[in-house]
ZADO-1210 file (C-alpha; in nm, 4 decimals, padded with zeros to 6 digits):
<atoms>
<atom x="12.8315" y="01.5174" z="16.8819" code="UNK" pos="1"/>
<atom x="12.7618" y="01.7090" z="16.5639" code="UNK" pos="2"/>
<atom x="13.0691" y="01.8037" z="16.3222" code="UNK" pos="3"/>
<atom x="13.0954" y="02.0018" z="16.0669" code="UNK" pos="4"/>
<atom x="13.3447" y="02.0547" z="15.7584" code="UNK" pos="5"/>
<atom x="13.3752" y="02.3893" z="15.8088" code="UNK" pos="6"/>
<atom x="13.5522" y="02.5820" z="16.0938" code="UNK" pos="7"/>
<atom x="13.3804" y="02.9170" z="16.1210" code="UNK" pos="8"/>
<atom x="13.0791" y="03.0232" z="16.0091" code="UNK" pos="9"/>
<atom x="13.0148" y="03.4108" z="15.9899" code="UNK" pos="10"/>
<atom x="12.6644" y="03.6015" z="15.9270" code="UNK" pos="11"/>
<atom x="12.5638" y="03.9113" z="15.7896" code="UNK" pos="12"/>
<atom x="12.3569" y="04.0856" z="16.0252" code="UNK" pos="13"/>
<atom x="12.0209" y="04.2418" z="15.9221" code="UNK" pos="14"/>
<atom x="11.8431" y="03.9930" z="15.6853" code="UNK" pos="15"/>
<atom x="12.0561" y="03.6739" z="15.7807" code="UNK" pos="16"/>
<atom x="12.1270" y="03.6241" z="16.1221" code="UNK" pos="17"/>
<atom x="11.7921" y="03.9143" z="16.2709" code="UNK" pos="18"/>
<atom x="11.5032" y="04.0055" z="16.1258" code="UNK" pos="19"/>
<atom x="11.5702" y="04.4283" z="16.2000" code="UNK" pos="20"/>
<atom x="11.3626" y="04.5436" z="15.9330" code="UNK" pos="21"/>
<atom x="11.0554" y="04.6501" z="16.1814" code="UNK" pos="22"/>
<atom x="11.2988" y="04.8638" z="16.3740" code="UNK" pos="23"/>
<atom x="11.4713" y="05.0139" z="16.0734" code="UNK" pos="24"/>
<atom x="11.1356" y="05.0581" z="15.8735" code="UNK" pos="25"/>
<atom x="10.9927" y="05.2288" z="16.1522" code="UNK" pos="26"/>
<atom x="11.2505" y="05.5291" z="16.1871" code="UNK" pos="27"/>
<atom x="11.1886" y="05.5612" z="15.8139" code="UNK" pos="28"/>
<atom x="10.8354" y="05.6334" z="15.8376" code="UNK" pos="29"/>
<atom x="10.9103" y="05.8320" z="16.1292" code="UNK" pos="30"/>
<atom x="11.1004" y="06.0793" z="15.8466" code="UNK" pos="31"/>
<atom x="10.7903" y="06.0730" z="15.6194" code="UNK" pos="32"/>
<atom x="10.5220" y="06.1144" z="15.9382" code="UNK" pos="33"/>
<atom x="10.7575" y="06.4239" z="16.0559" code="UNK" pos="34"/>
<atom x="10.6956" y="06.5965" z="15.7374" code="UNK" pos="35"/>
<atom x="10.3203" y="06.5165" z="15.7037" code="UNK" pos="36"/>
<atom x="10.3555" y="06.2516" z="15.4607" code="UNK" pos="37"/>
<atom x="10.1900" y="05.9353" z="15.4774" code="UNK" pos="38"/>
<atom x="10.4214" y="05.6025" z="15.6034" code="UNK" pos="39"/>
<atom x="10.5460" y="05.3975" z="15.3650" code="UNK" pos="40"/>
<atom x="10.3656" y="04.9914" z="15.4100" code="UNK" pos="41"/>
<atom x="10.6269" y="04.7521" z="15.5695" code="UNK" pos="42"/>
<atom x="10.6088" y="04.5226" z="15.2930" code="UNK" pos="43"/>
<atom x="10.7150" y="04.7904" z="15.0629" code="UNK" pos="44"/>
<atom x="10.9912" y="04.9475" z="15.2096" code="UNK" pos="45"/>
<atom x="11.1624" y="04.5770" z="15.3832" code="UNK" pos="46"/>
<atom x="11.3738" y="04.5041" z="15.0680" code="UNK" pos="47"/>
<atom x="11.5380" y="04.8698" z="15.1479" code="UNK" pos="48"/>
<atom x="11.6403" y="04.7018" z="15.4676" code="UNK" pos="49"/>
<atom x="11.9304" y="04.5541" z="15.3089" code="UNK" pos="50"/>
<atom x="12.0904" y="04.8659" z="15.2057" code="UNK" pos="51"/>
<atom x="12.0667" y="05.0608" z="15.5065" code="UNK" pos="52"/>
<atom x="12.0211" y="05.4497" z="15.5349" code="UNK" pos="53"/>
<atom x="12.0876" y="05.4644" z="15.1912" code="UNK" pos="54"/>
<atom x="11.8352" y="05.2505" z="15.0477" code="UNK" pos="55"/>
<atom x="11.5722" y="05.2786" z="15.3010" code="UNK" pos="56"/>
<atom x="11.5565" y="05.6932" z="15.2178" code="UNK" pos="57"/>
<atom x="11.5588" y="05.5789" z="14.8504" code="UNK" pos="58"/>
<atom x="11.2577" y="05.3952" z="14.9225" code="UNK" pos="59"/>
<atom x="11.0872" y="05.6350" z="15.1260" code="UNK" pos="60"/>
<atom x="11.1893" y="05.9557" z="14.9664" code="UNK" pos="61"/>
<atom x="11.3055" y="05.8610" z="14.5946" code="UNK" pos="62"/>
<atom x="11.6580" y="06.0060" z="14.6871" code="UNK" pos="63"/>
<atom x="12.0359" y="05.9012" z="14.6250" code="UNK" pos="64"/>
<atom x="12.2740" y="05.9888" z="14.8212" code="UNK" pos="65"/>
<atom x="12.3879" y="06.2771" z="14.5904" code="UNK" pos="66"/>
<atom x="12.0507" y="06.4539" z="14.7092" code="UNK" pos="67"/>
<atom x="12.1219" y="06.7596" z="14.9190" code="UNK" pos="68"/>
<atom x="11.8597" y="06.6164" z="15.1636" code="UNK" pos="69"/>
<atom x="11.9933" y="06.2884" z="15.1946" code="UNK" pos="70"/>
<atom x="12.2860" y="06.4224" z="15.4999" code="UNK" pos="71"/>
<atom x="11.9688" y="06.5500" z="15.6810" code="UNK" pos="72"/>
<atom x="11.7356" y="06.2970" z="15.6270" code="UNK" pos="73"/>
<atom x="12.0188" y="06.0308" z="15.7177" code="UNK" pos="74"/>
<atom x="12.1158" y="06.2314" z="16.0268" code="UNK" pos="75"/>
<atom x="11.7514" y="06.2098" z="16.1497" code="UNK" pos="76"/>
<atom x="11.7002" y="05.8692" z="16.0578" code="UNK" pos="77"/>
<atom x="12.0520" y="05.7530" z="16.2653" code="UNK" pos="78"/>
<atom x="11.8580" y="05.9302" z="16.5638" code="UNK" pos="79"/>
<atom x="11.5703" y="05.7791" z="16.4957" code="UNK" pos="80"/>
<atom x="11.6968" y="05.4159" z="16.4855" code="UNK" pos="81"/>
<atom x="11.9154" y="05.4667" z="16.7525" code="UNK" pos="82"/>
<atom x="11.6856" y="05.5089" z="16.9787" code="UNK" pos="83"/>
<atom x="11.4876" y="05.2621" z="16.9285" code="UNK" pos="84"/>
<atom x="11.7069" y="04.9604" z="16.7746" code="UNK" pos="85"/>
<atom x="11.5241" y="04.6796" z="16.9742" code="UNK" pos="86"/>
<atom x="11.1434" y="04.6980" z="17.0012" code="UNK" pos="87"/>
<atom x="11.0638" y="04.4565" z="16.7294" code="UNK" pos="88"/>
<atom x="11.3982" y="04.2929" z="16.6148" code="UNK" pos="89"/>
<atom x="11.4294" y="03.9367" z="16.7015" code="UNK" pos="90"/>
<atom x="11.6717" y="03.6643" z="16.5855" code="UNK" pos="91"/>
<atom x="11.5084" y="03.4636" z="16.2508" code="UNK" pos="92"/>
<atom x="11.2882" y="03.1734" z="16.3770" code="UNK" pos="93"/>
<atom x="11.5043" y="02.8889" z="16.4022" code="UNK" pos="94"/>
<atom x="11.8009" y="03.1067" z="16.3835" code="UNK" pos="95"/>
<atom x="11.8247" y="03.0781" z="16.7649" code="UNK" pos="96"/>
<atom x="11.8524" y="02.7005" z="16.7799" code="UNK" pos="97"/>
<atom x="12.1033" y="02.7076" z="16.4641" code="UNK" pos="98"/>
<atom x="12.3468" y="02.9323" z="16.6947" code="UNK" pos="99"/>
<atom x="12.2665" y="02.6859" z="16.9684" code="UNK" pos="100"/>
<atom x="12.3742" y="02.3534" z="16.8146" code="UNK" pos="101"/>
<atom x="12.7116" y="02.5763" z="16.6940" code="UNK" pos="102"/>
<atom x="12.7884" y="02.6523" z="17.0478" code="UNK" pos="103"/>
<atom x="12.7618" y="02.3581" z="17.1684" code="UNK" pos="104"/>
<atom x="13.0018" y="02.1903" z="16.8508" code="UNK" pos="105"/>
<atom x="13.2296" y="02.4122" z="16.9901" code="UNK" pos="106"/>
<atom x="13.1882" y="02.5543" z="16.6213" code="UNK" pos="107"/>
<atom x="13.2853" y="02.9476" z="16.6412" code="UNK" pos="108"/>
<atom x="13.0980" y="03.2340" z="16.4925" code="UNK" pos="109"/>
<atom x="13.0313" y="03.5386" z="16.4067" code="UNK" pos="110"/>
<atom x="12.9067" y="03.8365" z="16.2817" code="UNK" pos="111"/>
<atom x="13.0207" y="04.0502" z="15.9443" code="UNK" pos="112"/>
<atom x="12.7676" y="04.3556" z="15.9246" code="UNK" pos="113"/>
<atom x="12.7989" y="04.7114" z="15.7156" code="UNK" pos="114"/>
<atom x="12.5818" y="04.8363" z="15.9702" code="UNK" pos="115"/>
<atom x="12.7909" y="05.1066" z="16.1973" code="UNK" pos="116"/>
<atom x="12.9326" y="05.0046" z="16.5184" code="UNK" pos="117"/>
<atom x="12.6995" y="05.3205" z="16.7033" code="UNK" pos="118"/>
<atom x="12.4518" y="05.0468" z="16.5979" code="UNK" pos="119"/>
<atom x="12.5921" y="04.6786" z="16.5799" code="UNK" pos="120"/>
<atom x="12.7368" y="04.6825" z="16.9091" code="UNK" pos="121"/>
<atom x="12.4366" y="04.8020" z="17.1521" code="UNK" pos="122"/>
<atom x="12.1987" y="04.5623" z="16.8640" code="UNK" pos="123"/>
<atom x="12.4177" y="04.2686" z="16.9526" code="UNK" pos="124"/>
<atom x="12.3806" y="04.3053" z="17.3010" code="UNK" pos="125"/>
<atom x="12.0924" y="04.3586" z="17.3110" code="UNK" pos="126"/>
<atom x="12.0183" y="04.0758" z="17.1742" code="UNK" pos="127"/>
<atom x="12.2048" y="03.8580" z="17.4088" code="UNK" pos="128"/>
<atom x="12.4565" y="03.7435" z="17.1303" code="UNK" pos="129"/>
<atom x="12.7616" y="03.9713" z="17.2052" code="UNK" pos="130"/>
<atom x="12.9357" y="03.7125" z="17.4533" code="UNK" pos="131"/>
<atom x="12.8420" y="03.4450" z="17.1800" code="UNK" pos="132"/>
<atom x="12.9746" y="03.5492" z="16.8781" code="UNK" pos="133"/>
<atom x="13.3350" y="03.5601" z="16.8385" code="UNK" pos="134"/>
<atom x="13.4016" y="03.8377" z="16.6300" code="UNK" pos="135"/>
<atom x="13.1470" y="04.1274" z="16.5494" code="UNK" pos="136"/>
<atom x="13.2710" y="04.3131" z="16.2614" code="UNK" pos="137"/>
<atom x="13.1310" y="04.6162" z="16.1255" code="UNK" pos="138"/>
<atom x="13.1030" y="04.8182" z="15.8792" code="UNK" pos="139"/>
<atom x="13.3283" y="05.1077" z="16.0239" code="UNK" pos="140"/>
<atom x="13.5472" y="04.8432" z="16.2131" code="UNK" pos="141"/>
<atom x="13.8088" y="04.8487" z="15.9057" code="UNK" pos="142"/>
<atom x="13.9041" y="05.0592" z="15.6551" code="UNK" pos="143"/>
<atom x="13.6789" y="04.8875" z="15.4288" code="UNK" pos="144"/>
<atom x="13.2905" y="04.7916" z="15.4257" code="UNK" pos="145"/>
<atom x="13.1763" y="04.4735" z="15.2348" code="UNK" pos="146"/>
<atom x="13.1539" y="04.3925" z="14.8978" code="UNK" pos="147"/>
<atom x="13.5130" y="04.4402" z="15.0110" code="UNK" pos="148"/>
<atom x="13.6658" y="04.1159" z="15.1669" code="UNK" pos="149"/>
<atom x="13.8568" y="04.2967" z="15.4303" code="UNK" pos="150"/>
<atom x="13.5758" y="04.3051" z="15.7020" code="UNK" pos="151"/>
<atom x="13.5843" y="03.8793" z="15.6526" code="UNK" pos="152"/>
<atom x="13.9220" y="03.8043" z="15.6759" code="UNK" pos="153"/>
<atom x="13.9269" y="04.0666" z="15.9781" code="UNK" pos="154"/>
<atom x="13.6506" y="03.8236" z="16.1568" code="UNK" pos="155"/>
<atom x="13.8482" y="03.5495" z="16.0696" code="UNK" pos="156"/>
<atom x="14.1638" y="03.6525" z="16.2352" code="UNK" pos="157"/>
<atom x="13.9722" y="03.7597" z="16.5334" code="UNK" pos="158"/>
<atom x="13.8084" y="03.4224" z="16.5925" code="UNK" pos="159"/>
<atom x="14.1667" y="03.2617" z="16.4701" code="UNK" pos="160"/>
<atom x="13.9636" y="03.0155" z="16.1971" code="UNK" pos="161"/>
<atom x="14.1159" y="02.9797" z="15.8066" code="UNK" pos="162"/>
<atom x="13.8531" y="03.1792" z="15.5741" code="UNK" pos="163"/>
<atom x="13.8686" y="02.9018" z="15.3343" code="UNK" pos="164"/>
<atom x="13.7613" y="02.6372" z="15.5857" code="UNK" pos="165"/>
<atom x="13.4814" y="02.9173" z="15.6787" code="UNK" pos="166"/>
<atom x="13.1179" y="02.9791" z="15.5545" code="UNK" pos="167"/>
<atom x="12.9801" y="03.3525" z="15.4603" code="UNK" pos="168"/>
<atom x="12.6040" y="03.3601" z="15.4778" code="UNK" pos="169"/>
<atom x="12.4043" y="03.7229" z="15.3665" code="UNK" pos="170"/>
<atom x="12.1178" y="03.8129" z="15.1992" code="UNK" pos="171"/>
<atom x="12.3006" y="04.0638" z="14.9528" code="UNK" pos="172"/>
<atom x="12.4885" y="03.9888" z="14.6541" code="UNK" pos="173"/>
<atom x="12.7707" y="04.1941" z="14.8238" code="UNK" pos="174"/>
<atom x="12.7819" y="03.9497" z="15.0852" code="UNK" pos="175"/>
<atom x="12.8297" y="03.6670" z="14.8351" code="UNK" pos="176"/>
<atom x="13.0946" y="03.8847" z="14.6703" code="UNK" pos="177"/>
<atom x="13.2650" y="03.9771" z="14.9821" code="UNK" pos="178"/>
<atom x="13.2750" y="03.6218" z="15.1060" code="UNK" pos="179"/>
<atom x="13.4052" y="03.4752" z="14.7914" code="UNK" pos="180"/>
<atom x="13.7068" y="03.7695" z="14.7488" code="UNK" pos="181"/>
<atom x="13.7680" y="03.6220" z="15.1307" code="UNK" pos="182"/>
<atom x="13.7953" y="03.2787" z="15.0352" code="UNK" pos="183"/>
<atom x="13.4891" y="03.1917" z="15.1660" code="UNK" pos="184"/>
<atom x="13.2215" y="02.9316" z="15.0681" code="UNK" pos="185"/>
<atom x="12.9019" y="03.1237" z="14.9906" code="UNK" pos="186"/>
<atom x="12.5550" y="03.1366" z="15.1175" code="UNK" pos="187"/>
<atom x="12.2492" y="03.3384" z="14.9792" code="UNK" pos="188"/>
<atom x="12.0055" y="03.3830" z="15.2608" code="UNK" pos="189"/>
<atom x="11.6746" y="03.4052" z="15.0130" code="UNK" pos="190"/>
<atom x="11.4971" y="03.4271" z="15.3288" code="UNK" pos="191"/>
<atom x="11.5981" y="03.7812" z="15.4340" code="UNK" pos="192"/>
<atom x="11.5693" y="04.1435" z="15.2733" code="UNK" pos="193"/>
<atom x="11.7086" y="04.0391" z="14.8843" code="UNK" pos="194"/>
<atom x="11.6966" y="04.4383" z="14.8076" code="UNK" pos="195"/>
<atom x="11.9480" y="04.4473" z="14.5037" code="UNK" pos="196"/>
<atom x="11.8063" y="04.3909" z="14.1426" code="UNK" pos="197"/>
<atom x="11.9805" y="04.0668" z="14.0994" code="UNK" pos="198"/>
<atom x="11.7769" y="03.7340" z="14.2274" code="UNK" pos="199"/>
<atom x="11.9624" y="03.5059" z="14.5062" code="UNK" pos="200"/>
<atom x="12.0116" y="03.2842" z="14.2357" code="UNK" pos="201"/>
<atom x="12.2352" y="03.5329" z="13.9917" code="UNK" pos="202"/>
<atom x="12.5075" y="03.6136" z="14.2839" code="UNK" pos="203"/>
<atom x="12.7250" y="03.3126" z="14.1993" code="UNK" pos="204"/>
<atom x="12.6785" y="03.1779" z="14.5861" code="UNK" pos="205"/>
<atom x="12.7775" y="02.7653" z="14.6584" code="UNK" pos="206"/>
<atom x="12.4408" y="02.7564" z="14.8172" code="UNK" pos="207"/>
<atom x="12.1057" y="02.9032" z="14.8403" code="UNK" pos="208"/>
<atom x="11.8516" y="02.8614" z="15.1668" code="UNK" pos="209"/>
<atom x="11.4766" y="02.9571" z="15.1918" code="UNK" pos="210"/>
<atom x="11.5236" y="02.9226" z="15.6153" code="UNK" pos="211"/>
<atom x="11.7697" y="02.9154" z="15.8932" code="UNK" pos="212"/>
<atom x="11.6712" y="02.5788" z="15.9259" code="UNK" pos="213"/>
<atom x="11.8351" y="02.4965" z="15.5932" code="UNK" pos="214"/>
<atom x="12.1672" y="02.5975" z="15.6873" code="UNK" pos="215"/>
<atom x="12.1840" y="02.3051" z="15.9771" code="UNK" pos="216"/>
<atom x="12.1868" y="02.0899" z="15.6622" code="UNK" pos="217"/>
<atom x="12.5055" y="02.2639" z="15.5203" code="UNK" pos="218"/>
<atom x="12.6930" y="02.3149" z="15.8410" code="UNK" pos="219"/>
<atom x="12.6253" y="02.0017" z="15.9722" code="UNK" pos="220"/>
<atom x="12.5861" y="01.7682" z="15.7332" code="UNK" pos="221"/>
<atom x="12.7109" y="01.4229" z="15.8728" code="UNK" pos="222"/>
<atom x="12.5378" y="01.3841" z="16.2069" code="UNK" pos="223"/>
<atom x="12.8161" y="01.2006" z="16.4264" code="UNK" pos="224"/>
</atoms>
């Protein structure tokens, strides 16, 4: 049986754990179609991903959230997504056997998202991982959002682990920061959206992975 030094291990959600970015990008271009204006390429507007509503309608429209537009446009785009949160998201590939090999360690995990529980909760199960995961935080579930550590240390008292025996994996420096105010080891997921200016390697994580697969390595990485 596999064993690992660490134990919990907790994900961001969109651009660690799924790949939501087809789902989000499309209620984006949804906006820009709505108002005649051409759709933004996927490519293009992915890195947004990371940020949410807020950086996906910076992409899309050149707008901060200080734009009198942005309530309206973020408004439509929460219907927009809402409706359709699970046409093309999908779990990373390899993700799915990761989780697997956890579960059956006995290894608890979970889920630490800024996404808004209207959205995490139906996502999850969807997805078939809401009677998996052990805690699914979001970003409205406490009275802070990440880079703030309190969402962390809230999934680790759900699923009763010590945060610095626990791993925080995320594809946003905020993650990194969040995990490491939590007493987390660190994990930048250079795999997933990446959408802040700073590369993977400038966030100050313990560790760095190009794949899901890579993580096996760091969670597991004495086969018994």
């Amino acid at each position: 049986m596999k064993q690992s030094p660490y134990h919990g291990i907790f994900f961001d959600l969109d651009g660690t754990l799924a790949d939501t970015a087809p789902d989000l990008v499309a209620a984006t271009n949804q906006l820009l179609i709505a108002r005649n204006l051409a759709p933004k390429p996927y490519e293009f507007l992915r890195p947004y991903a990371s940020a949410g509503a807020r950086g996906l309608l910076e992409g899309a429209f050149g707008i901060s959230t200080d734009h009198p537009d942005f309530a309206v446009l973020r408004d439509e785009f929460f219907a927009n997504y809402e409706n359709a949160l699970h046409v093309e998201s999908k779990l990373f590939e390899d993700m799915d056997s990761l989780l697997d090999q956890m579960d059956q360690a006995n290894l608890p995990w979970g889920i630490v998202t800024n996404k808004s529980e209207r959205f995490t909760n139906p996502l999850v199960e969807l997805m078939g991982l809401h009677k998996r995961s052990v805690s699914t935080v979001s970003g409205d579930t406490t009275a802070h959002a990440k880079p703030h550590p309190e969402p962390i240390l809230h999934a680790a008292r759900l699923a009763n682990v010590d945060p610095s025996k626990s791993l925080y994996i995320g594809d946003d420096i905020r993650d990194v920061v969040a995990g490491k105010a939590a007493g987390m080891k660190t994990v930048a997921a250079a795999y997933g959206y990446c959408g802040c200016k700073e590369p993977p390697e400038a966030w100050g994580a313990d560790y760095i992975v190009n794949s899901p697969l890579e993580l096996l390595q760091i969670i597991f990485p004495n086969k018994v």
